[in-house]
N, CA, C and O atoms as CSV, one atom per row, in Angstrom:
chain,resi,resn,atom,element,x,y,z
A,1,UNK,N,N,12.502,-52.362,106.377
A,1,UNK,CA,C,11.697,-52.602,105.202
A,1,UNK,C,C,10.953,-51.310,104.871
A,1,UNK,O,O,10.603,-50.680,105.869
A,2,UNK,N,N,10.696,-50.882,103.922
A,2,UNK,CA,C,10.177,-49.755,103.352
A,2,UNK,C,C,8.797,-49.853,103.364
A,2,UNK,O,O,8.198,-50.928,103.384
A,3,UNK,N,N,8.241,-48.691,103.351
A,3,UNK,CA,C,6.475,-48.439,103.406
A,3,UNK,C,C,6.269,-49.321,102.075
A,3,UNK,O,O,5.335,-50.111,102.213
A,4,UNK,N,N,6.980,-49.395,100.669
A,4,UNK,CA,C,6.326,-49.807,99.581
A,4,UNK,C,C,5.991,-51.366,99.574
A,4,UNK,O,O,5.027,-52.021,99.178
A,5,UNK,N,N,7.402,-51.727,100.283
A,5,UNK,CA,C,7.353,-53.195,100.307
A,5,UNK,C,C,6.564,-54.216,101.728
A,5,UNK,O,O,6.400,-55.434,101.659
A,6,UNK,N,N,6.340,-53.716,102.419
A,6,UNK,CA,C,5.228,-53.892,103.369
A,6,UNK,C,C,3.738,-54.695,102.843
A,6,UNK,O,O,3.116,-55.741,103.027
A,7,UNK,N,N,3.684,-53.743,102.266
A,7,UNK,CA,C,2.054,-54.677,101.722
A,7,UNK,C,C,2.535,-55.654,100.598
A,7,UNK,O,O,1.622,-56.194,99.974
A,8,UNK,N,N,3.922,-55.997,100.204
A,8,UNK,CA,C,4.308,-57.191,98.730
A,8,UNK,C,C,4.316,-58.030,100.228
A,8,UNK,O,O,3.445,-58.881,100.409
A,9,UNK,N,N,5.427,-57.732,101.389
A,9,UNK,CA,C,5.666,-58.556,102.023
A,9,UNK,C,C,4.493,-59.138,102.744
A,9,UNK,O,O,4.833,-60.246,103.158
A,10,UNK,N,N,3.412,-58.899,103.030
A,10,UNK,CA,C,2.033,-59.226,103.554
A,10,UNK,C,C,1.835,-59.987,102.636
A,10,UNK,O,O,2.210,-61.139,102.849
A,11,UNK,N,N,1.264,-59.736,101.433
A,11,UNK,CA,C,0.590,-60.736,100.143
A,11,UNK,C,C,1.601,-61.557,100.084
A,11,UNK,O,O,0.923,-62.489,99.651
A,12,UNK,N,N,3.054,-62.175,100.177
A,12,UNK,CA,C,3.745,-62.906,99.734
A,12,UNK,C,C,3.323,-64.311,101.335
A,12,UNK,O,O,3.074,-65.506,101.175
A,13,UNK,N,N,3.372,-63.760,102.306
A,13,UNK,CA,C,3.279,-63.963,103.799
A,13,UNK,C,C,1.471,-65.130,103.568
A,13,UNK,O,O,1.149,-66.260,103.933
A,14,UNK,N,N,0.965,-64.323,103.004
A,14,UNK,CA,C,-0.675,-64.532,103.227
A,14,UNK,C,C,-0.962,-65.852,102.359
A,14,UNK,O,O,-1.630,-66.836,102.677
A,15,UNK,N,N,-0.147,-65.545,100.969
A,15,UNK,CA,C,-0.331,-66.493,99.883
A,15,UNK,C,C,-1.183,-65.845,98.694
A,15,UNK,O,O,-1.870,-66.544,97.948
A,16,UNK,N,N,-1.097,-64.628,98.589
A,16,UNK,CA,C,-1.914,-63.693,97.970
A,16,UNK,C,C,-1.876,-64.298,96.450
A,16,UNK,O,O,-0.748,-64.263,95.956
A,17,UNK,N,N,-2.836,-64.810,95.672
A,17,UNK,CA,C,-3.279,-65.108,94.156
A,17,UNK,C,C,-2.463,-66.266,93.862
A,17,UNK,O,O,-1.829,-66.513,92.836
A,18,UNK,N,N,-2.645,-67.306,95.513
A,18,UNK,CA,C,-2.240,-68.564,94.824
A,18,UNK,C,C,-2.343,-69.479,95.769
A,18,UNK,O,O,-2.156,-68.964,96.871
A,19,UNK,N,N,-2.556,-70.600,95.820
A,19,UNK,CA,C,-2.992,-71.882,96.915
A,19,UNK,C,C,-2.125,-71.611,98.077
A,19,UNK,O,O,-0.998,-71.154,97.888
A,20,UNK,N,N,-2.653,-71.907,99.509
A,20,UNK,CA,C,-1.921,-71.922,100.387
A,20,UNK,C,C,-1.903,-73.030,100.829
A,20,UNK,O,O,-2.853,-73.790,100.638
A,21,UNK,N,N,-0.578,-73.470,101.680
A,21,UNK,CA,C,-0.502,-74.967,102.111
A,21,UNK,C,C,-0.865,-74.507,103.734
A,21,UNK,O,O,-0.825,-73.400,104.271
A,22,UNK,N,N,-1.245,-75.897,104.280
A,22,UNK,CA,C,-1.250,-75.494,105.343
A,22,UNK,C,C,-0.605,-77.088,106.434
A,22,UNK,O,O,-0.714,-78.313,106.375
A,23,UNK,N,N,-0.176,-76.423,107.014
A,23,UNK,CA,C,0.313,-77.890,108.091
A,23,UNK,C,C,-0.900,-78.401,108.937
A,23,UNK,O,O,-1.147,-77.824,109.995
A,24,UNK,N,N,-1.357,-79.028,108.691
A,24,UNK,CA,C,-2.192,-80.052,109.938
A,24,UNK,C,C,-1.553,-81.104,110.375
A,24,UNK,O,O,-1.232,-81.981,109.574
A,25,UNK,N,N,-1.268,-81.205,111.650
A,25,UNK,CA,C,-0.903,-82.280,112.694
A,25,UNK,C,C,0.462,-83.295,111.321
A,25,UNK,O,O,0.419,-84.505,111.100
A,26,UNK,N,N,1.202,-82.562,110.849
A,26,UNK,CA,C,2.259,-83.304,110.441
A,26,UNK,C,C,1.927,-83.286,108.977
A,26,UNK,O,O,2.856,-83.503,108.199
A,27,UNK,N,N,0.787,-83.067,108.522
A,27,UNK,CA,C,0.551,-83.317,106.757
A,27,UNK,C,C,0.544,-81.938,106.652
A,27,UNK,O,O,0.428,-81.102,107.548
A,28,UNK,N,N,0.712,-81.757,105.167
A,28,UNK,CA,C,0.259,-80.269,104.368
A,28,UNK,C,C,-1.369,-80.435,103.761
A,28,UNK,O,O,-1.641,-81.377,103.017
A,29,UNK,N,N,-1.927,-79.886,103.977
A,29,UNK,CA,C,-3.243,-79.806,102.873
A,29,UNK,C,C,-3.190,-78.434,102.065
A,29,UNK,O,O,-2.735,-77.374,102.496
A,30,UNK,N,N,-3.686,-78.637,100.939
A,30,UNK,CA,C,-4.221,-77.073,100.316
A,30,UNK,C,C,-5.555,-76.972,100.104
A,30,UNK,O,O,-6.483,-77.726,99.813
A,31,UNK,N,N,-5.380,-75.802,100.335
A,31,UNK,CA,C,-6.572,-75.011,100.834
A,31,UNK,C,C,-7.315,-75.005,98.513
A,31,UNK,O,O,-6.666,-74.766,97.495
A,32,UNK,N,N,-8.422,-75.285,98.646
A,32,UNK,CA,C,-8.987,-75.163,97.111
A,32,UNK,C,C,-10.291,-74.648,97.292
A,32,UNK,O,O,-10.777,-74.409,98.397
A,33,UNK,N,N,-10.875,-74.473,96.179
A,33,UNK,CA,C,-12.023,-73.238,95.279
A,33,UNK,C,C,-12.910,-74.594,95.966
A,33,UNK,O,O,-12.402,-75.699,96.157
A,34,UNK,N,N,-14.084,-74.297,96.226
A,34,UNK,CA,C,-15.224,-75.079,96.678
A,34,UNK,C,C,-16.380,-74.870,95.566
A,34,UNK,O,O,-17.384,-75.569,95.703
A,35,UNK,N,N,-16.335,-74.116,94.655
A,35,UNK,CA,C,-17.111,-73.877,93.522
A,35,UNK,C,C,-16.301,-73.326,92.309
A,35,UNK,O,O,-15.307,-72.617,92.470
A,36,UNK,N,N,-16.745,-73.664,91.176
A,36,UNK,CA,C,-15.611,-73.097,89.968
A,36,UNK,C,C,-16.896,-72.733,88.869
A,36,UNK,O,O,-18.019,-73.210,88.704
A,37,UNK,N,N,-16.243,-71.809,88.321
A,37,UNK,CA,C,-17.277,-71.132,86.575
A,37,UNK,C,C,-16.059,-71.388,85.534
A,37,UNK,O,O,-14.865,-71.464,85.820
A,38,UNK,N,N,-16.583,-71.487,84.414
A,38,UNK,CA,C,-15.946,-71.902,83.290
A,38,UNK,C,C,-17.033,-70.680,82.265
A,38,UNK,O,O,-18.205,-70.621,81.894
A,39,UNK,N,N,-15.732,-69.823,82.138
A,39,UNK,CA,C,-16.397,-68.642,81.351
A,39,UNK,C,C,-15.751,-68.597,79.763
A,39,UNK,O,O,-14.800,-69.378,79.759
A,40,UNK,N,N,-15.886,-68.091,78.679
A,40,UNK,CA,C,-15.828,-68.490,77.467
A,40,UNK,C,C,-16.249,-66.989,76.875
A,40,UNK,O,O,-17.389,-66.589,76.639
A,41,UNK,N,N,-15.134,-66.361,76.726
A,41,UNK,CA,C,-16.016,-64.720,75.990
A,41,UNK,C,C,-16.532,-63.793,76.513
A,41,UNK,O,O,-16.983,-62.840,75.877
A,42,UNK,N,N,-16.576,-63.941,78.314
A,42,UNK,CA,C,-17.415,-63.183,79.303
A,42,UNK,C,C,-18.817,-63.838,78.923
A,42,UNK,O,O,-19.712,-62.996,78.988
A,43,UNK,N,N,-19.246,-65.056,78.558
A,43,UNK,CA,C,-20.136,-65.932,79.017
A,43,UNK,C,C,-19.719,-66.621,79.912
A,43,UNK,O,O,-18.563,-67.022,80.051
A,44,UNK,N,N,-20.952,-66.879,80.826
A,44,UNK,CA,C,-20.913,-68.129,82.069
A,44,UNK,C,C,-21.002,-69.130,81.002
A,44,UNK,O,O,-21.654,-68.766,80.024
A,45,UNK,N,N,-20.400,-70.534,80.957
A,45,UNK,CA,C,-20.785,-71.758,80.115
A,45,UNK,C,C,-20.968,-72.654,81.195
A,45,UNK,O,O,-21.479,-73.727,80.874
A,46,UNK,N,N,-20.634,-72.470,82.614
A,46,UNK,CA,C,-20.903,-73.441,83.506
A,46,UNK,C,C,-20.436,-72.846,85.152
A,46,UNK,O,O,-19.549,-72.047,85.450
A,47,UNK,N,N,-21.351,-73.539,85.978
A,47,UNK,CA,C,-20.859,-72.778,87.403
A,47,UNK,C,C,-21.402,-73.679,88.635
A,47,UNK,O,O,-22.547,-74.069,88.409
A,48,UNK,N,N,-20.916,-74.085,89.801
A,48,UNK,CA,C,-21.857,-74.882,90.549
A,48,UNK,C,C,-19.907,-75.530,91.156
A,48,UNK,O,O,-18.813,-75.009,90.939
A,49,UNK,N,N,-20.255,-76.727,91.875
A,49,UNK,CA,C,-19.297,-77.386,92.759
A,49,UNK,C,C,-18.457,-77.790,91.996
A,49,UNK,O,O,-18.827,-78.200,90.895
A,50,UNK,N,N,-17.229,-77.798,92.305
A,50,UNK,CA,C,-16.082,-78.368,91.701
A,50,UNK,C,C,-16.119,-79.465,90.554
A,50,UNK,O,O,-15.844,-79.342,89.361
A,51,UNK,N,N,-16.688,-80.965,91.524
A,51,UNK,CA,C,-16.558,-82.005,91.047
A,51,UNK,C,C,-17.585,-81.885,89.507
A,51,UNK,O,O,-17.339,-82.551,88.501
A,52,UNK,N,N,-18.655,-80.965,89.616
A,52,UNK,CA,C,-19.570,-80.929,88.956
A,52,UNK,C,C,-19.211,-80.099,87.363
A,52,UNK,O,O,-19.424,-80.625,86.270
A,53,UNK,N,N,-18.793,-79.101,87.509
A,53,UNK,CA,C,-18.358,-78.249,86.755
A,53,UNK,C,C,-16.896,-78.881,86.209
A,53,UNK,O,O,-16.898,-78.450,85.056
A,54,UNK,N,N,-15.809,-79.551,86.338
A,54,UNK,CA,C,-14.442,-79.530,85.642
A,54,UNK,C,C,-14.431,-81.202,85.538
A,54,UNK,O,O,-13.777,-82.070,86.115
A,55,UNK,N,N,-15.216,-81.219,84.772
A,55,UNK,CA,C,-15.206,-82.933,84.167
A,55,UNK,C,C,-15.213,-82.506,82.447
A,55,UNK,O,O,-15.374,-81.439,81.855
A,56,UNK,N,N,-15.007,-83.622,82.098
A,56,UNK,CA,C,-14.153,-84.160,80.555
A,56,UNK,C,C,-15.262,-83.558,79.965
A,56,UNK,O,O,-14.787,-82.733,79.184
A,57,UNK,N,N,-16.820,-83.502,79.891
A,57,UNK,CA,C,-17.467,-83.257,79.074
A,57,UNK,C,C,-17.942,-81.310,78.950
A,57,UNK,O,O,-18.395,-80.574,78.074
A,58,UNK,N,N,-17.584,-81.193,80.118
A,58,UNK,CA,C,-17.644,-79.469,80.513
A,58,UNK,C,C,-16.659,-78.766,79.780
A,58,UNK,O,O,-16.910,-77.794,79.067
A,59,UNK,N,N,-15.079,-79.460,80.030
A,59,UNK,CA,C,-13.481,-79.098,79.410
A,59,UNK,C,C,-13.961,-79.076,78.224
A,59,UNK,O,O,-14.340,-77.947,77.916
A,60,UNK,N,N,-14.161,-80.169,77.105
A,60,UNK,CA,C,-14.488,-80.297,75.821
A,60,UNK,C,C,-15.370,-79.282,75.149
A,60,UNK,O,O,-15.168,-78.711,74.077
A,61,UNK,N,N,-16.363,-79.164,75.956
A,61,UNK,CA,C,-17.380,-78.169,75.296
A,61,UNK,C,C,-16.531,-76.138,75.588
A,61,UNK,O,O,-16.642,-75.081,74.966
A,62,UNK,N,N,-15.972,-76.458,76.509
A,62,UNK,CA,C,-15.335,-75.344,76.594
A,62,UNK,C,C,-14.142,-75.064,75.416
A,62,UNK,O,O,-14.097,-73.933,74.933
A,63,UNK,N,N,-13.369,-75.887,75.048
A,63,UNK,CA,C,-11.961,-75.742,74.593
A,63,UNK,C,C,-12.244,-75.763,73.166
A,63,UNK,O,O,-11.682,-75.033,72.350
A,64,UNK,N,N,-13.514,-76.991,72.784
A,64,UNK,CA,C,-13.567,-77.323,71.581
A,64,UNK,C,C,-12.792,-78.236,71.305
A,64,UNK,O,O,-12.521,-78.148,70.107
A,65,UNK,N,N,-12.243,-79.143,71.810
A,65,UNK,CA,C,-10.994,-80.252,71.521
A,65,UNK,C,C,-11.481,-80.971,72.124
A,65,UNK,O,O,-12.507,-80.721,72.757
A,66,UNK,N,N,-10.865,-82.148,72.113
A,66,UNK,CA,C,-10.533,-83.705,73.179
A,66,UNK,C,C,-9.900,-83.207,74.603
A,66,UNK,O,O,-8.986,-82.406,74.798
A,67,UNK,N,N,-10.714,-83.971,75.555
A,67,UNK,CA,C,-9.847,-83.888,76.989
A,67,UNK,C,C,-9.657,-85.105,77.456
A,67,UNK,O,O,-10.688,-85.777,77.438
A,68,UNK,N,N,-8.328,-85.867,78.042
A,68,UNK,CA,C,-8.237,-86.414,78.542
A,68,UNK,C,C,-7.878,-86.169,80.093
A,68,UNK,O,O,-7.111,-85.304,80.516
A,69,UNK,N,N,-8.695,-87.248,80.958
A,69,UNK,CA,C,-8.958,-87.253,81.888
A,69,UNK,C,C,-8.139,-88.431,83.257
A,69,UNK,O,O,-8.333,-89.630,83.457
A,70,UNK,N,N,-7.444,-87.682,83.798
A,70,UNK,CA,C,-6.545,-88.727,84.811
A,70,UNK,C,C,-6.877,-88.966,85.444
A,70,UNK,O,O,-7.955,-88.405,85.249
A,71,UNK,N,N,-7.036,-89.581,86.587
A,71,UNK,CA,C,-7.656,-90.339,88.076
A,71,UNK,C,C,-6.884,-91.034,88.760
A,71,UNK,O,O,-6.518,-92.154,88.403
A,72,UNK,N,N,-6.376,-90.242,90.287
A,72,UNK,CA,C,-5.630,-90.800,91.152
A,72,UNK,C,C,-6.621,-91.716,92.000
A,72,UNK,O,O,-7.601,-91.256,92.586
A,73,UNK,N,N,-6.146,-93.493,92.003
A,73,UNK,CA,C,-7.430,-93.947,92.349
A,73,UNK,C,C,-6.987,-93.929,94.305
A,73,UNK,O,O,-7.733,-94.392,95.167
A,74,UNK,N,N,-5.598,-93.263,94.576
A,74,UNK,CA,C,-5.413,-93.414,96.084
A,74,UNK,C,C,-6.473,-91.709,96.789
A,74,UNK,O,O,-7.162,-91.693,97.809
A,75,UNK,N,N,-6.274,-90.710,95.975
A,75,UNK,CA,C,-7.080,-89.367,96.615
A,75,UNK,C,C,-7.911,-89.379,96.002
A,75,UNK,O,O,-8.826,-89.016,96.741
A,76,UNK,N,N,-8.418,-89.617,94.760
A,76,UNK,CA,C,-9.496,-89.254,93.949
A,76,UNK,C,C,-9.818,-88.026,93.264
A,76,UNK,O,O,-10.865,-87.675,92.719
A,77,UNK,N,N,-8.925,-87.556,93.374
A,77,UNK,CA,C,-8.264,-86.366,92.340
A,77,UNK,C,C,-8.100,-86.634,91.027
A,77,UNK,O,O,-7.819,-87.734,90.551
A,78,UNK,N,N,-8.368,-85.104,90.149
A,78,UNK,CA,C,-8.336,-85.852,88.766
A,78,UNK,C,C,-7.294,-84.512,88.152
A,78,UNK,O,O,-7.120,-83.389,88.624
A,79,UNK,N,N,-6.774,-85.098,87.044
A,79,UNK,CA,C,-6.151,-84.388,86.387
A,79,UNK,C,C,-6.835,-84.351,85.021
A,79,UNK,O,O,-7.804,-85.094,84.873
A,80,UNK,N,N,-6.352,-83.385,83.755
A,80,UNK,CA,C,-7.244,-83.212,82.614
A,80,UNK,C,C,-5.503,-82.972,81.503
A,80,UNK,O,O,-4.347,-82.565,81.620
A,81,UNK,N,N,-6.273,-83.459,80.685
A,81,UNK,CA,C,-4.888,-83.244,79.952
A,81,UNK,C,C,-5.303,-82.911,78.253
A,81,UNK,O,O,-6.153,-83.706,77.850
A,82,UNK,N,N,-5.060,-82.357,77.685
A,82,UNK,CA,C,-5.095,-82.250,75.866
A,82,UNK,C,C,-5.108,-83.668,75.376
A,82,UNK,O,O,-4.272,-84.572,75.382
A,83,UNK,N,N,-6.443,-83.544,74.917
A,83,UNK,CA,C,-6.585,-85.189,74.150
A,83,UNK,C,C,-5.962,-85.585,72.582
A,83,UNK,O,O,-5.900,-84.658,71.774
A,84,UNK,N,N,-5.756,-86.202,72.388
A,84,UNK,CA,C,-5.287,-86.670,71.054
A,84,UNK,C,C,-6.073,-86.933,69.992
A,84,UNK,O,O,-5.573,-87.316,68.934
C-alpha cells in the first residue's frame, strides 16, 4: 500500500465522517451525536441535547415548511419527513 493511501485506508478503517456500527455481545449499535445545533446562515437557531433540539417545531422554524414527524413506538426513535 502506498504512503498516500495509508491515511484513506485509516479513515475508511476508523469510520471517518460517518456513523460507526459497533458489535455488542451479538447486536450492532451506532454510535450518535449526544448534542446537535441547527444553524441557518452561520446563525445558531438552536443547540442543546438531541431529543431537545430536532423536534417538529425546531425543523419547521428552521426550513420554513411543514415537518412531519415519525415515531418508532418499539425504539423510540423518530424520523422527520417534508410535510404536505
Amino acid at each position: 500500500m502506498s504512503k498516500q493511501a495509508r491515511p484513506l485506508e485509516r479513515q475508511r478503517r476508523v469510520g471517518f465522517g460517518r456513523r460507526r456500527a459497533h458489535r455488542r455481545r451479538g447486536r450492532q449499535k451506532l454510535r450518535a451525536a449526544h448534542r446537535a445545533f441547527l444553524l441557518r446562515d452561520g446563525a445558531r437557531l438552536a443547540e442543546g441535547p438531541v431529543a431537545q433540539v430536532l423536534n417538529r417545531a425546531q425543523l419547521e422554524a428552521l426550513y420554513g415548511a411543514p415537518v412531519e414527524q415519525l415515531s418508532d413506538a418499539d425504539t423510540g426513535g423518530a424520523a422527520f419527513l417534508p410535510g404536505w
